[in-house]
N, C-alpha and C positions, 0 to 999 in steps of 0.2 A: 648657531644653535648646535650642540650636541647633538650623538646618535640618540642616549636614551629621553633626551627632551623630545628629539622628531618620536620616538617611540612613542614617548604618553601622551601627544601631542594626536599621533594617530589613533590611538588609545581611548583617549580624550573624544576624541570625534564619534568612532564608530558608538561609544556609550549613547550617544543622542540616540539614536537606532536600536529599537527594545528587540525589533522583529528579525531574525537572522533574514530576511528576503531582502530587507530593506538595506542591511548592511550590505548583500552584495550587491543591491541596485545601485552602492554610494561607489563600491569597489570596482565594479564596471564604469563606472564614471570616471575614476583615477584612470583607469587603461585608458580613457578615450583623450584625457588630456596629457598623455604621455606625450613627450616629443615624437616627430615620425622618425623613423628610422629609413636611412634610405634604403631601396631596394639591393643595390651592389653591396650594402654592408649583412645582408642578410643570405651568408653564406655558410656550409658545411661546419668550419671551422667556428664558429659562432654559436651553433645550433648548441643549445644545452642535454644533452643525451641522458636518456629514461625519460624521458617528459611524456606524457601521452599526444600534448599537443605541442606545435611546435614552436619555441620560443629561441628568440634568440638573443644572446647579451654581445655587447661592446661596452671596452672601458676602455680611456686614457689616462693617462696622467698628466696633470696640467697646473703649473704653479701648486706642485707636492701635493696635490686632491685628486681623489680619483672620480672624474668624471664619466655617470655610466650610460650607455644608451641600451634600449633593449625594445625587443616587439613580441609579439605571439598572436597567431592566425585563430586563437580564441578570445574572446571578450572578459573569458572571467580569469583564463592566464594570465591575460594581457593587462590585467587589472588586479590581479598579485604580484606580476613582477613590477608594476608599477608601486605599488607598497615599499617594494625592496627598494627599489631607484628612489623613491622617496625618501627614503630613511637613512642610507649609504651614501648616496650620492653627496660630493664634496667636500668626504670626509679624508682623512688622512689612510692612508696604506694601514701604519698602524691602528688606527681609530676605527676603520674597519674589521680588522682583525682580534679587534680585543671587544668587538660588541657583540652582547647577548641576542642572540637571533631568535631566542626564546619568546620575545614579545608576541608573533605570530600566535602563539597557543593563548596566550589572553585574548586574542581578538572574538575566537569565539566560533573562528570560522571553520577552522580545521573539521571540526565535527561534520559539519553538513556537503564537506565536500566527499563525492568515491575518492578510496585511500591511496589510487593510481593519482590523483591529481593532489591528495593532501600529500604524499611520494614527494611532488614536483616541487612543492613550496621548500624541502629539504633540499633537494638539489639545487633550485636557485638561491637560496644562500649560500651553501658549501661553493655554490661557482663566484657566485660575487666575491664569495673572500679568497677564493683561490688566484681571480684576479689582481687582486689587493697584494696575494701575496706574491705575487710575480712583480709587481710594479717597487714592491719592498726590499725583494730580493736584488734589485739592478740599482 
């Protein structure tokens, strides 16, 4: 599946959810079924910077996809950067690099988050693809 098929896809779902609470009850959900990340990968070097709360990304690269792990010590970060991991994850260096991150503002969510956390949703994709572009670059 494509990044912007996983997009409409997420898209697609949160529509079920007329109510913005219930969309982030669905969104906190995503974070809980995130992989865990282990404790020793969640170090400095990881930590996504300007975040109000504190999240952190890992990515590999593995059979030409980049595989991403990530966490955050909040419920509703932790279940935005799960959105991203959802959406990115598996995709190509390039594939990542050439997707619209825009989809986020359709979801609807932005608005009801404070603009220090709608902030974060912008740096965790500018980081994911900055990963992308390190993995591209080598």
């Amino acid at each position: 599946m494509s990044i912007a098929e996983k997009q409409q896809e997420v898209l697609e779902e949160l529509s079920f959810f007329p109510d913005w609470q219930e969309r982030y009850e669905y969104v906190i959900g995503l974070g809980r079924k995130l992989a865990a990340m282990p404790e020793e990968s969640k170090t400095a070097d990881r930590l996504i910077k300007g975040c109000q709360s504190q999240v952190w990304l890992d990515a590999k690269l593995e059979d030409g996809k980049v595989q991403y792990l990530a966490d955050s010590d909040s419920v509703i970060t932790k279940g935005m950067i799960a959105l991203f991991v959802r959406v990115l994850d598996g995709g190509t260096p390039d594939e990542i690099l050439s997707a619209d991150m825009t989809f986020i503002d359709k979801t609807g969510l932005k608005e009801h988050l404070a603009p220090t956390r709608a902030n974060a949703l912008n740096l965790m994709a500018t980081q994911m693809k900055q990963r992308a572009l390190e993995f591209s670059a080598s």
